[in-house]
PALUM-105249 format. One record per residue: residue in one letter; x, y, z of N, C-alpha, C, CB in turn. Coordinates in pm, whole numbers, plus 50000, padded with zeros to 5 digits. Atoms other than C-alpha are relative to their C-alpha. Glycine has a CB too. Example, Ala and Ser with C-alpha at 12.3 -4.5 7.8 and 13.67 -1.06 7.14 Angstrom:
2
A500894988150000512304955050780500905012050000499015000350125
S499184988149994513674989450714499235010950073500415004649858
END
This chain:
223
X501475000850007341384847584670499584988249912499405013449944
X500225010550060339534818884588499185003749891499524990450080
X500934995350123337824831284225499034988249961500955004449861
X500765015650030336354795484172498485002150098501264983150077
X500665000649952334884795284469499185015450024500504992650076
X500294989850002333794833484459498935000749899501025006949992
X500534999350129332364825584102498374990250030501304992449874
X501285012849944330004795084257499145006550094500644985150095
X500524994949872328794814584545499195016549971501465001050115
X501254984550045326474844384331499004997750071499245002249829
X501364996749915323704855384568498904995849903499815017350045
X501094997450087320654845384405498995011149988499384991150013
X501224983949996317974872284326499164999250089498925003449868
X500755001049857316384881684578498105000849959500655016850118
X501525006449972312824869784643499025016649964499814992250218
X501104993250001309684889684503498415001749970500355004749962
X501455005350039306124887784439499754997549808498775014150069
X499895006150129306494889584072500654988249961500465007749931
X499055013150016309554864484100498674983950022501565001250169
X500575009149945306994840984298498924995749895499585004150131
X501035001050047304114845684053500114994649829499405013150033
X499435002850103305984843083749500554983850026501045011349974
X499945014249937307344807983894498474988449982500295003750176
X500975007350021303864795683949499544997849910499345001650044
X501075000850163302554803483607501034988649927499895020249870
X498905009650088305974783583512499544983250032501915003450067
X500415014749909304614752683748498824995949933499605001850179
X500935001250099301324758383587500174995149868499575010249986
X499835003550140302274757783243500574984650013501085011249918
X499785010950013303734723783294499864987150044500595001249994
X500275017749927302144699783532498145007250015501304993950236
X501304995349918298504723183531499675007550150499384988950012
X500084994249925296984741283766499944994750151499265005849958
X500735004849897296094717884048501624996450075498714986349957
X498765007349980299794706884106500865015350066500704991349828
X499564987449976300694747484171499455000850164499365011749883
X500574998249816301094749384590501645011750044499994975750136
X498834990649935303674771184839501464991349941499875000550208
X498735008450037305874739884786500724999449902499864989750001
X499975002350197305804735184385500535013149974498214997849894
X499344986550058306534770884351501235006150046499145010350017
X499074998749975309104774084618501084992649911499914998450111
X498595012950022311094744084502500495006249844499284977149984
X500104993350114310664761284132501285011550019498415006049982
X499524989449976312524790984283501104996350055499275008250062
X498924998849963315004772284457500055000250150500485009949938
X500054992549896313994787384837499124987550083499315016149973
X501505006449874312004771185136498625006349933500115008950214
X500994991850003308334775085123499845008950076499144995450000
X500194991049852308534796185459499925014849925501604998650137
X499564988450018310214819985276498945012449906501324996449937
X500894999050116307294827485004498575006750021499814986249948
X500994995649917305094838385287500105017350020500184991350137
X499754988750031306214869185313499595013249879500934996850001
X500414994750113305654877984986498264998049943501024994149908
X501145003950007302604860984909498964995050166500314989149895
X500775004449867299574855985207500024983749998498295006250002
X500635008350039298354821485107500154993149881499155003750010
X500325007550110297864795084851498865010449891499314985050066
X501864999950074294254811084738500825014649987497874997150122
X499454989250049296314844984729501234996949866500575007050133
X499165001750102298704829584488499294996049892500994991650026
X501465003350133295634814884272499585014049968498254990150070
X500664990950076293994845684228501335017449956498375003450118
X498924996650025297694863384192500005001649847500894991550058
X499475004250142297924841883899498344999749918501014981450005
X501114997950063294214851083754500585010849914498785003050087
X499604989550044295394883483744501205000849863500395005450122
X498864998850036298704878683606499474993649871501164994550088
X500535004850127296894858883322499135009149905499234989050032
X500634989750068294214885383249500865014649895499235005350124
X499064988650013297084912383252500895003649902500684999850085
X499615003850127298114896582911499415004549931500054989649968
X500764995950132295304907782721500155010550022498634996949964
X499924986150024294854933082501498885008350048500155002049866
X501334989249953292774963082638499225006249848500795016750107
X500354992750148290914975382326499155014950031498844988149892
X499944989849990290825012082278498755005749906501315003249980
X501424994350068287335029682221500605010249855498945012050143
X499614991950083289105055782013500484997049843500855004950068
X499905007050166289895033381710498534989049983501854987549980
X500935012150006287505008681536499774993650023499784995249964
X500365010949885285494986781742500064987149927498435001850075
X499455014850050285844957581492501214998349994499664995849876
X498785005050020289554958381447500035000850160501125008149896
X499485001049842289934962181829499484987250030499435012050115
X500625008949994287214934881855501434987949988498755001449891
X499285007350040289924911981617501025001150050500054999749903
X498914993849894292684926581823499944989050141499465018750052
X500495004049871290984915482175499844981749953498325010350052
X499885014250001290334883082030500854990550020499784997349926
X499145002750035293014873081885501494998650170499985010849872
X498975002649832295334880682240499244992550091500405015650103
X500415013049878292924860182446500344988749951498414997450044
X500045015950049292884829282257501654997649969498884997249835
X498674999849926296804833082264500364997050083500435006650022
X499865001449836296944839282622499564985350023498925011650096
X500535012749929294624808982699500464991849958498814996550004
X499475011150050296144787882465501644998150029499645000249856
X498635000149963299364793082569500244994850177500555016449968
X500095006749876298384786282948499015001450025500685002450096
X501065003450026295764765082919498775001050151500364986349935
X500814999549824295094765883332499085015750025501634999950158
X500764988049988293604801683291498955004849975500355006249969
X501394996550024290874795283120498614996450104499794993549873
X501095004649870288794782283444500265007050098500044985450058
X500164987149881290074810883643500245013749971500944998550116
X500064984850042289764842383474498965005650086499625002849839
X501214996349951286174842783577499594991550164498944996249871
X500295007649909286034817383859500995006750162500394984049932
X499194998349896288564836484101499685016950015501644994649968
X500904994749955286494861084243500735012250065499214991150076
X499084988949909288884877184447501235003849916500604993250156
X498565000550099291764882484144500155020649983499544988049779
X499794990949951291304920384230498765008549823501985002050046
X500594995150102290174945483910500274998949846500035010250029
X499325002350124292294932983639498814998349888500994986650012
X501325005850104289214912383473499025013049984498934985150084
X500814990150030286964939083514499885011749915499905003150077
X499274992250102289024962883384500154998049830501244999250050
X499855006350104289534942483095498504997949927500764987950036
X501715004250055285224933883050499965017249944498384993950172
X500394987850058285224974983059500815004449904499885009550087
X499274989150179287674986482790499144993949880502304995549935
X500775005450086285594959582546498595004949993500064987550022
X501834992349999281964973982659500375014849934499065003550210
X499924985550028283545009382614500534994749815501425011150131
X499975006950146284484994182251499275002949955499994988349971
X501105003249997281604983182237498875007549946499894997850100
X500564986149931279645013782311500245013449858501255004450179
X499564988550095280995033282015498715000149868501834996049931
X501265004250147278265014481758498224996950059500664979649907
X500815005349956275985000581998499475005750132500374988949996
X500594991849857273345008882268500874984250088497455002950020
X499575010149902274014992282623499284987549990499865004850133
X500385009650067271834963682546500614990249915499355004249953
X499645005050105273114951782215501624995450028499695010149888
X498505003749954276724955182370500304990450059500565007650071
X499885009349901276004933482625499994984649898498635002350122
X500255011750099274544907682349501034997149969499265001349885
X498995005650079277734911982132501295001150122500215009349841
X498885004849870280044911082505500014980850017499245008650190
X500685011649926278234873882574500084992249868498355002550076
X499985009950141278554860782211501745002449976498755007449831
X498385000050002282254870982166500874996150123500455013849968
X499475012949883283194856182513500134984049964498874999350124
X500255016649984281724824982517500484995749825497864995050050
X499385005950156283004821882130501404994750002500085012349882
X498524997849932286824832282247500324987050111500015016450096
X499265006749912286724812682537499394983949990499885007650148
X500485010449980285134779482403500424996049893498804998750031
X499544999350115287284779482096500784992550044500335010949934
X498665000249919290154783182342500334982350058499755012350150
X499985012449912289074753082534499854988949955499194999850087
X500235012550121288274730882255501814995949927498635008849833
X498725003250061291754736182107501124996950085500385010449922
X498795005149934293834728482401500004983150065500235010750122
X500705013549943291694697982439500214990349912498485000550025
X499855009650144292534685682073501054988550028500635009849855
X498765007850020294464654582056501134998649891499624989950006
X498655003950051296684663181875500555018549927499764983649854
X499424987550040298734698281755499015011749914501224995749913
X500574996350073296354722781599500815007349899499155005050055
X499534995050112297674737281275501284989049938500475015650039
X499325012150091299984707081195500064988549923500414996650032
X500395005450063297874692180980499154978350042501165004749918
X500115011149931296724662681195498404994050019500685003250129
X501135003649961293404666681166498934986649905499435013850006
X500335010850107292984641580809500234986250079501065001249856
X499895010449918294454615881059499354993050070500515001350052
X501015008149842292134617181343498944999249896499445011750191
X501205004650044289024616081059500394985749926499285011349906
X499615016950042291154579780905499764989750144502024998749945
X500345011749914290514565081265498505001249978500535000650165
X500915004749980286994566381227499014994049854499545009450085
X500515006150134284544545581011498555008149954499694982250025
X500694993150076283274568080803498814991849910500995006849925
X501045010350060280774539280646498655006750047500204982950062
X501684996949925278154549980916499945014950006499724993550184
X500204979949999279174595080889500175001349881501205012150086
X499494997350100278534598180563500185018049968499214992049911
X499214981549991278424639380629501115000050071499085013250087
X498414996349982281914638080798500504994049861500864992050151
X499385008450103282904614780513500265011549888498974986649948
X500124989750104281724640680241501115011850063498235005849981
X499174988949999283714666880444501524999849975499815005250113
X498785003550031286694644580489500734998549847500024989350061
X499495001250134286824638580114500395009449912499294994749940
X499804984650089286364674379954500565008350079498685008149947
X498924990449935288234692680209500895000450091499635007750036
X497845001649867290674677280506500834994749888500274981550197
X498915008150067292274652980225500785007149930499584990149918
X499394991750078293204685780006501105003850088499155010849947
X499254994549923295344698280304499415010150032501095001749963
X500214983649996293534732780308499795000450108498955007849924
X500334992949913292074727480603500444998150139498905000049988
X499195002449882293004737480948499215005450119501425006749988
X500774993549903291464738981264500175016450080500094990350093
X499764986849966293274767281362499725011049920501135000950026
X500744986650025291924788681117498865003449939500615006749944
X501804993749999288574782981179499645012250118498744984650051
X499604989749873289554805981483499105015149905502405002050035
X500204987450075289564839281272498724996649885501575004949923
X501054993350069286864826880993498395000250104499864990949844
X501544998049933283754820281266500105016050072499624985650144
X499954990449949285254852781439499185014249881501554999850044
X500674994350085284634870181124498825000949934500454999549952
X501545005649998280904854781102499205009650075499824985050073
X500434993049943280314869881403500445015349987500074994650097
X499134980850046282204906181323498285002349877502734998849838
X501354998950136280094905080992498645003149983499734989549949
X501435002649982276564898681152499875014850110499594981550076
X499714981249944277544929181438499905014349917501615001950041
X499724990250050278624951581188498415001749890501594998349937
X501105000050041275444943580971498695009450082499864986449992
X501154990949887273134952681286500425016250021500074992250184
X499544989649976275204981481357499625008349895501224999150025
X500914993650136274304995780986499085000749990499974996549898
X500995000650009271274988480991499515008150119499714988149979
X500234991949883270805008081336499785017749957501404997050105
X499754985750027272335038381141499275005149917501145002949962
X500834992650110270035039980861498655001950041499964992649866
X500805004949922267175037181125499675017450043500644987250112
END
């Protein structure tokens, strides 16, 4: 028996919709989203595209595949504990998620057809939500902690250059601070110390907004 050749000749794993989807997010993560097709993901896998059909309908079924499969990361936050630590909880795993694959943040909400994942995900946060606040007010603090989360997200994958590796004293030495003298003042008393870091302005504006919630929310109760 030829063991050599026995040893070379392992079946590969056999083809599945997770295999396929997991692939794409891999294609994603490294050339973006627009570059993710039947082809890019087969060739990823190794297989014909023919074969990929089977498993998946379509291209636009593999896009909103991979909505899902992105949403399906976050954390669900559980009405039954405290809606601010769940809040910091829920945050904290999106801006992870998105920052980790940056192509998701333009189709969480934009891929229409990505089934109930997202939804699922808007309702465990309202039911959060819901524990301090009427439906109203929830909605307010749903629409201010989104667009906070997900414009944080999109700012920091947009940075030129590493967030938290201190890079940011650098990018304020290319510019001529002669004509900003308020960046200047900021650059002087606080990037040049080292302290500060863009990445964890993340958690203190989060806690701005927590702070100003939890304020209203008290103030509701003594009402």
């Amino acid at each position: 028996m030829n063991t050599k050749a026995a040893s070379g000749n392992k079946p590969k794993p056999r083809l599945s919709t997770e295999r396929i989807i997991a692939a794409a997010a891999a294609v994603a993560d490294r050339g973006g989203i627009d570059i993710v097709s039947m082809r890019t993901v087969a060739k990823e896998l190794g297989v014909e595209a023919m074969s990929l059909y089977y498993h998946v309908k379509n291209k636009e079924a593999l896009l909103d595949a991979l909505a899902e499969w992105v949403a399906k990361q976050f954390y669900l936050p559980d009405p039954s504990k405290h809606w601010r630590e769940e809040m910091q909880r829920s945050a904290a795993s999106r801006r992870e998620v998105l920052t980790s694959h940056p192509w998701g943040i333009g189709m969480i909400e934009s891929r229409g057809n990505a089934g109930m994942v997202v939804p699922r995900h808007h309702d465990a946060i309202l039911g959060s939500l819901y524990t301090v606040f009427d439906v109203r007010m929830a909605a307010h603090a749903f629409s201010l902690l989104d667009a906070y989360i997900y414009g944080f997200a999109l700012t920091e994958v947009n940075l030129p250059f590493e967030p938290g590796e201190g890079h940011e004293n650098e990018m304020a030495a290319t510019l001529d601070l002669g004509t900003l003298p308020n960046m200047r003042r900021m650059v002087s008393e606080l990037m040049v110390t080292g302290e500060y870091s863009y990445s964890a302005e993340f958690e203190i504006g989060l806690d701005l907004i927590l702070d100003g919630l939890e304020k209203f929310a008290i103030s509701n109760e003594k009402q």
